[in-house]
C-alpha positions as CSV (number, residue, x, y, z in Angstrom):
1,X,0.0,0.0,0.0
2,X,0.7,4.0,-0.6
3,X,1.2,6.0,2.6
4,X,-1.8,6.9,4.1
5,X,-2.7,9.8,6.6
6,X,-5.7,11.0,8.6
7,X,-7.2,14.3,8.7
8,X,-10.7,14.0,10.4
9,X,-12.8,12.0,8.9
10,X,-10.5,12.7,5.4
11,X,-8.1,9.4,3.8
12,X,-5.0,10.8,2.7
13,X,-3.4,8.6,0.4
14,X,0.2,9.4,-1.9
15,X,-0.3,8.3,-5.7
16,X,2.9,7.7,-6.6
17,X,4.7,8.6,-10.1
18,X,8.0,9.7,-10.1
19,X,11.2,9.5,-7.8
20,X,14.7,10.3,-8.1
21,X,17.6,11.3,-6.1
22,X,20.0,13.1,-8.5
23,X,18.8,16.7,-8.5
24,X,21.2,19.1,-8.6
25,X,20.4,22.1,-5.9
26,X,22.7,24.7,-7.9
27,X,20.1,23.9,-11.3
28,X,16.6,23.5,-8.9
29,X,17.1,27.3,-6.9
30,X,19.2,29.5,-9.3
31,X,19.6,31.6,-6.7
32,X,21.8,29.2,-3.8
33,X,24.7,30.3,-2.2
34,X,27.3,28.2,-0.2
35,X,26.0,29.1,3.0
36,X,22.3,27.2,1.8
37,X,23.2,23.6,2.4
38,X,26.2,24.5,4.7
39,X,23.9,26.1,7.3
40,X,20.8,23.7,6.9
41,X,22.1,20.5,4.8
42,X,23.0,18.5,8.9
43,X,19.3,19.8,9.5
44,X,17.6,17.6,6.1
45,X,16.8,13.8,6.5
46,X,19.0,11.5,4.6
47,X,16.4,10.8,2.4
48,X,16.0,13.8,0.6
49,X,19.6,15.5,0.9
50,X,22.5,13.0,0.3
51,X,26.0,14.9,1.4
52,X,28.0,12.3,-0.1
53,X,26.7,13.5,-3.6
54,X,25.4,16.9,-2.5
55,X,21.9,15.8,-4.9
56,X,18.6,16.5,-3.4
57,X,15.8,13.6,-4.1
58,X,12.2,15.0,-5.3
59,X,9.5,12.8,-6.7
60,X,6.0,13.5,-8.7
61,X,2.5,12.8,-7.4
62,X,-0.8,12.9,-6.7
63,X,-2.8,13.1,-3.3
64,X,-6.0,10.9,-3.4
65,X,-8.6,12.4,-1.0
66,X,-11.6,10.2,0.2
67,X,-13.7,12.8,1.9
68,X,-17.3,13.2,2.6
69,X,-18.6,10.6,0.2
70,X,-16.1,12.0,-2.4
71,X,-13.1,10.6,-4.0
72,X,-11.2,13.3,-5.1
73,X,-7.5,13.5,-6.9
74,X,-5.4,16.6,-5.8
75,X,-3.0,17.4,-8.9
76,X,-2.6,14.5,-11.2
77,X,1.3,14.5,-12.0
78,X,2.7,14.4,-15.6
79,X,1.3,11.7,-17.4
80,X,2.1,9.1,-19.9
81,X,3.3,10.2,-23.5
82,X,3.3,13.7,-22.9
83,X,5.9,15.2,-25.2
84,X,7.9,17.7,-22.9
85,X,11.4,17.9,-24.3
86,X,12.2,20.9,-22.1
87,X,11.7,18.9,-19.3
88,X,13.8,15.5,-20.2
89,X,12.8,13.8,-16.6
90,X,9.4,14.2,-17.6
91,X,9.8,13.9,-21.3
92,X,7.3,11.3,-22.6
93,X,7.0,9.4,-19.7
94,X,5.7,5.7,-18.9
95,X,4.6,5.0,-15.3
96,X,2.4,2.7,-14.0
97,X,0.8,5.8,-12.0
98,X,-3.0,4.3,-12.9
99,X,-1.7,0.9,-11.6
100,X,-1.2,2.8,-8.3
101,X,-4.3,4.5,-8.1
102,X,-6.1,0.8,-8.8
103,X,-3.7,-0.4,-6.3
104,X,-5.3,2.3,-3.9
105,X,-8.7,0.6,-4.6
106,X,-9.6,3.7,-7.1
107,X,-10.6,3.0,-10.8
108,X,-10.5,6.4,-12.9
109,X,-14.1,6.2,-13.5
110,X,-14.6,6.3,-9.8
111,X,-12.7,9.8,-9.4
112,X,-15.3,12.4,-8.6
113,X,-13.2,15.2,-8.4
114,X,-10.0,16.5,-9.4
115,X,-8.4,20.0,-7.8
116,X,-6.0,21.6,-9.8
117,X,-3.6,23.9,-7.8
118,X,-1.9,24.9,-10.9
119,X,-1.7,24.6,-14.9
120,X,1.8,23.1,-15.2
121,X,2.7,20.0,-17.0
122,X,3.7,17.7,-13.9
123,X,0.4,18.8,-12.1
124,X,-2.2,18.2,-14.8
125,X,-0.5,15.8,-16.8
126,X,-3.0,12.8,-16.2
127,X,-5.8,14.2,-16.8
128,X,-5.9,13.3,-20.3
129,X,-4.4,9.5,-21.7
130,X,-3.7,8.6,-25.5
131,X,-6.8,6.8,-26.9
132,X,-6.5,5.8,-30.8
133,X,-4.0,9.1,-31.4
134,X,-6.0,11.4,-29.2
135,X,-6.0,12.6,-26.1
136,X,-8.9,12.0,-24.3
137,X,-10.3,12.2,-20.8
138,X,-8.7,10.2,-18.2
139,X,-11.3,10.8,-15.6
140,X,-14.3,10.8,-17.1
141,X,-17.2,11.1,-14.6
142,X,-14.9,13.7,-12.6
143,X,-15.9,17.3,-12.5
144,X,-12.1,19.1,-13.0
145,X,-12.1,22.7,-10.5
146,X,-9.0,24.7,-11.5
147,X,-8.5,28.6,-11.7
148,X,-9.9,30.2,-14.7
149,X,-6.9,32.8,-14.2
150,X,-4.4,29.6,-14.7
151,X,-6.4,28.5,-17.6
152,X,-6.9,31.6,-19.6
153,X,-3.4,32.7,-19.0
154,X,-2.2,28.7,-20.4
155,X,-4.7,28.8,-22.7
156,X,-2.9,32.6,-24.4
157,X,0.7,30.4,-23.8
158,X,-0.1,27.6,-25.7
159,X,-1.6,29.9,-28.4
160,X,-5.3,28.7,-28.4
161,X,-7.0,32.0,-26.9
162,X,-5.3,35.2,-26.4
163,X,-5.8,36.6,-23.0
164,X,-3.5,40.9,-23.4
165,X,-5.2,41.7,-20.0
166,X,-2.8,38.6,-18.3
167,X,-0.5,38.8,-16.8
168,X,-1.5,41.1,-14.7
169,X,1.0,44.3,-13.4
170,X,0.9,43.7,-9.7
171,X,2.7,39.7,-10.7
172,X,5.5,42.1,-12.2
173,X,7.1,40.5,-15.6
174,X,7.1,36.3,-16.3
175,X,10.7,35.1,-15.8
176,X,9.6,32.4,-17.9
177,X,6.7,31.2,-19.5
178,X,4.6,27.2,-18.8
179,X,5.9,24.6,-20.7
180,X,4.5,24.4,-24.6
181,X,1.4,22.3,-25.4
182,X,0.6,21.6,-21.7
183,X,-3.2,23.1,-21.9
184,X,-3.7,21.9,-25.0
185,X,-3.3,18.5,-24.3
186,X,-4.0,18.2,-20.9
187,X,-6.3,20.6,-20.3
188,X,-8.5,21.5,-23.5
189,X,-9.4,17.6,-23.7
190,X,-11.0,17.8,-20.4
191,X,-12.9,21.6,-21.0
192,X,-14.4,20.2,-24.6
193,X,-16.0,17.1,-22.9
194,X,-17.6,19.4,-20.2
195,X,-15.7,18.7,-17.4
196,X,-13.9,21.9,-16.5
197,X,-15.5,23.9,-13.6
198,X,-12.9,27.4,-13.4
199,X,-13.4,29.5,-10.6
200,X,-12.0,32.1,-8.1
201,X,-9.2,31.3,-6.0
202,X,-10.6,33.3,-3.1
203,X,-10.7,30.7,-0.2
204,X,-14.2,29.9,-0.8
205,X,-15.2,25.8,-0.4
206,X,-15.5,24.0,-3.5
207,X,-16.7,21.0,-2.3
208,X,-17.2,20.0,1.7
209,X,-14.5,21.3,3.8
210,X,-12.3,21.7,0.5
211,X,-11.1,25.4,-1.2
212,X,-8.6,27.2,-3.2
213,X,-6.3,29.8,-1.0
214,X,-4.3,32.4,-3.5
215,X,-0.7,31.8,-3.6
216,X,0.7,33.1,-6.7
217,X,3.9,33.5,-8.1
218,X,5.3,29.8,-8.9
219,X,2.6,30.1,-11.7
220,X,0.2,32.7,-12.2
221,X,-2.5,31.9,-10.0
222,X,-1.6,29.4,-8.0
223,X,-3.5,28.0,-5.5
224,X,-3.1,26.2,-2.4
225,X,-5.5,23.8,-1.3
226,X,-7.2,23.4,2.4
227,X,-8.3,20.6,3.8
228,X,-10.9,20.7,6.8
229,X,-13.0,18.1,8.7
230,X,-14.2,17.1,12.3
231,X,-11.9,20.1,13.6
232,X,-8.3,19.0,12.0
233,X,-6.7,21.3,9.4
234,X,-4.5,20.1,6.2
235,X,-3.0,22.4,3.5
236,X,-1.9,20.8,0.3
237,X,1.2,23.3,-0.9
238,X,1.2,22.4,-4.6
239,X,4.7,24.0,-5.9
240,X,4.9,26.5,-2.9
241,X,7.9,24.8,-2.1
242,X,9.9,22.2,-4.0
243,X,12.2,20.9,-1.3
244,X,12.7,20.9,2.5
245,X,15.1,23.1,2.3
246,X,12.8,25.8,1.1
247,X,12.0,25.8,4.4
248,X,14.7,26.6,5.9
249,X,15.5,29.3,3.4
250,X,12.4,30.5,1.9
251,X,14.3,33.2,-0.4
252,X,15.3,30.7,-2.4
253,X,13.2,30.8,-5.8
254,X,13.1,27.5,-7.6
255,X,14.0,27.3,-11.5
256,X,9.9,26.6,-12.0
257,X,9.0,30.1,-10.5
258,X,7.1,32.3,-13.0
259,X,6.7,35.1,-11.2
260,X,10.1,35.6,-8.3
261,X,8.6,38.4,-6.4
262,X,5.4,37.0,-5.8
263,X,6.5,33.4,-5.3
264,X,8.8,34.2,-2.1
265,X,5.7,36.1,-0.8
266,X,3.4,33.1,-1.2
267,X,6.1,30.7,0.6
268,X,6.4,33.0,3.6
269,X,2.5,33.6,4.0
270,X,2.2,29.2,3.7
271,X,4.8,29.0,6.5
272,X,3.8,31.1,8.6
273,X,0.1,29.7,7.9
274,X,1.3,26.1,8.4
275,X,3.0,26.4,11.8
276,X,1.0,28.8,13.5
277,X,-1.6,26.1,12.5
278,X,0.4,22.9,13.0
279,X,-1.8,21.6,10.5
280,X,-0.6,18.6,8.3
281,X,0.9,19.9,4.8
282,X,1.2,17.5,2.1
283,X,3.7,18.5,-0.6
284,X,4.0,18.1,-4.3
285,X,7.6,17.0,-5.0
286,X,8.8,16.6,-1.6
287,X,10.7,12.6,-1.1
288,X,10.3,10.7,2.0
289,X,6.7,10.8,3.1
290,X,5.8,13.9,0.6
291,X,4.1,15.2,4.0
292,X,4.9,17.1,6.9
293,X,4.8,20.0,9.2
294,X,6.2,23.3,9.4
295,X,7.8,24.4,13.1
296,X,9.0,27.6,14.0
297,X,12.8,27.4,15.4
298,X,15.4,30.6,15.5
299,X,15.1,32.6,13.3
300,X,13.2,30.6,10.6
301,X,11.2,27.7,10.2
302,X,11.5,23.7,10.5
303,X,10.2,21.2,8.3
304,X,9.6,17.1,9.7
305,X,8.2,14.9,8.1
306,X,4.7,12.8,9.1
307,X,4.9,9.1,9.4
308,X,2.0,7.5,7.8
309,X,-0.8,5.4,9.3
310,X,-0.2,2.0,11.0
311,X,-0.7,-0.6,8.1
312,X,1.1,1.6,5.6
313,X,4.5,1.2,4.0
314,X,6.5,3.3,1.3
């Protein structure tokens, strides 16, 4: 089995896609200096910094929610077959991801809902799967929730629809622009079969205890996700943070950031969310677990990891 964690009455469970242990912290935050990994590197677990190599590990998933009578996929990682070229670790990719999710006891057709914290490739990519040269709905009885910001804006990247007004001023200038082709083919699929719901990341609930908190700046609108029931609190991060040691030093901007500024803004208003909450946060791309808990210490912040529920293994 996947781990698995409780939040209330919520099952928390880690869809696995992707791990590896080679990343290169100069390439992943532009930005590090010598004193990063000096000052904090004693302070990672072994299994997401390795000294002897001085690589980080990072992994893609997805966080399968069964909540309230739902079933509900949080991100849905990159997908088989997508052609991303600028991203060779997730270039064309096969995964028995789906095999995972069954192996959770979750068919595709049984996915009621999938929450999008962002419109990058390694967070939408399974959403669609190749069916006799197309790409076609993977999730088919699923309503899909995802900022109509995020969309519009991929939508005007990928060429489909412009969008002049976006990005908007206040975001400052793109350092980069999304991945090519990502909306169009794992996105547009989903919005032509009717199954796109956009809305307004304004921390209103789109489904029980569920909703969309603004945290922009790795993408244009990207959201972070809360999770409430029976009194407990969970935030799913999305790419507020690529690594632990983020944490530590939250001015360090990762290579994926659209919008700098904004993005170090966002990752100081999650950690200072998550710890004077203590409330469960379950990462995108972390290793290990994937889920944690922010603590305040001198100066800064903590991260430890969660151990999963009794009967679980990774």
């Amino acid at each position: 089995m996947a781990d698995q964690f409780r939040v209330g009455d919520a099952l928390v469970t880690r869809i696995l896609e992707l791990r590896w242990t080679d990343t290169d912290p100069a390439i992943l935050y532009p930005d590090l200096d010598s004193a990063a990994l000096r000052d904090h590197g004693s302070l990672l677990s072994p299994g997401s910094y390795n000294p002897a190599t001085g690589r980080l590990e990072q992994g893609t998933h997805s966080w399968l929610v069964r909540h309230a009578g739902l079933t509900i996929l949080i991100d849905t990682a990159t997908g088989n077959g997508k052609s991303l070229p600028a991203a060779p670790k997730l270039h064309n990719l096969q995964t028995p991801y789906l095999q995972h999710l069954k192996d959770a006891g979750v068919a595709p057709e049984q996915v009621d809902l999938v929450l999008i914290s962002h419109v990058h490739a390694d967070h939408v990519g399974w959403n669609t799967h190749l069916h006799d040269g197309a790409w076609v709905p993977t999730f088919r009885n699923a309503r899909h929730i995802y900022s109509a910001i995020e969309a519009r804006y991929a939508a005007s990247c990928d060429g489909q629809t412009p969008a002049p007004d976006l990005p908007p001023a206040a975001l400052g200038p793109p350092d980069h622009k999304p991945l090519a082709r990502v909306y169009r083919d794992s996105m547009l699929p989903v919005l032509e079969a009717g199954l796109g719901q956009a809305i307004t990341v304004d921390g209103s609930e789109v489904a029980e205890g569920l909703s969309f908190h603004p945290t922009p700046g790795h993408s244009i609108d990207h959201a972070s996700i809360r999770l409430r029931s029976r009194g407990e609190e969970a935030w799913f991060m999305g790419d507020v943070m690529h690594h632990p040691l983020q944490v530590y030093r939250p001015d360090l901007r990762s290579v994926y950031c659209e919008f700098i500024v904004p993005a170090e803004r966002s990752r100081r208003w999650m950690l200072e969310q998550a710890a004077a909450s203590g409330s469960l946060c379950f990462s995108s791309h972390f290793a290990e677990t994937a889920a944690g808990y922010v603590r305040r210490r001198d100066g800064g912040f903590a991260w430890q990891f969660a151990s999963p529920i009794a009967g679980t293994n990774r």
